[in-house]
N, C-alpha and C positions, 0 to 999 in steps of 0.2 A: 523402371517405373517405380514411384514410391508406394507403400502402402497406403491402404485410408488412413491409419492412425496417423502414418508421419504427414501426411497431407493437415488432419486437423492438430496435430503438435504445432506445425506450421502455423498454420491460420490462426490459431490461438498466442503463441508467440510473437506473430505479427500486431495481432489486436490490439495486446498486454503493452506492445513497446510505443505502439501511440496511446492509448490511452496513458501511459507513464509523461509521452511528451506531451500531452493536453494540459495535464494537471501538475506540472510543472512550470509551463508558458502561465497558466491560471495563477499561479503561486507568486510568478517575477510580475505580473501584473497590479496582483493585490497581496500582500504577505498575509495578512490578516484574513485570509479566505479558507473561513475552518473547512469546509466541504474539499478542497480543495486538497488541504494536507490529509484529511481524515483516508478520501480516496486512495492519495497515493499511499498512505500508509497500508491499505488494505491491499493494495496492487504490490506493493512491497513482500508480505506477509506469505500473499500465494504464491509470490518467484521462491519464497523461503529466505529473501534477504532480511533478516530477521533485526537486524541492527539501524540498518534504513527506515524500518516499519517502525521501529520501538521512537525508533529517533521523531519521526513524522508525527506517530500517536501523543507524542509528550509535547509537540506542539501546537495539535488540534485542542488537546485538552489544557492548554494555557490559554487558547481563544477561548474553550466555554468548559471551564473547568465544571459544572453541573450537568456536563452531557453523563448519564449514567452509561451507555452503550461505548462511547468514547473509553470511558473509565475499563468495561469490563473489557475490552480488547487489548486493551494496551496491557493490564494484567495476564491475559493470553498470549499476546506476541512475548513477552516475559518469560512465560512458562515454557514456550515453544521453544524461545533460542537456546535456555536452561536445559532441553531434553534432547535438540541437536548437537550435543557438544560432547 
């Protein structure tokens, strides 16, 4: 029998991997769909795919390079993959 936590690692895992495929089906629909990339970039960021995330973030912020939150993440996904290595 699993524990609760591997139960909600599960569940959580499962969440994480459609919400990845939502907003990627969202993405091949309309490229241009800054919510879109912003999302996965941030769905990226918590697996700790850090390269994925940096990648997404720099093309949220090509659709609205005046998002400041945009800005300060993608500075953060930066710092993070810089301090996993």
């Amino acid at each position: 029998m699993l524990a609760h936590s591997e139960i909600d690692r599960e569940k959580k895992n499962k969440l994480m991997q459609t919400a990845l495929a939502m907003y990627m089906s969202a993405i091949e629909l309309d490229q241009n769909f800054f919510a879109a990339h912003y999302s996965l970039a941030t769905s990226y960021a918590n697996l700790g795919y850090w390269d994925l995330a940096i990648s997404e973030m720099e093309i949220a912020l090509k659709l609205n390079p005046s998002d400041v939150d945009t800005k300060k993440l993608l500075i953060e996904f930066r710092r993070q993959k810089a301090n996993s290595m």
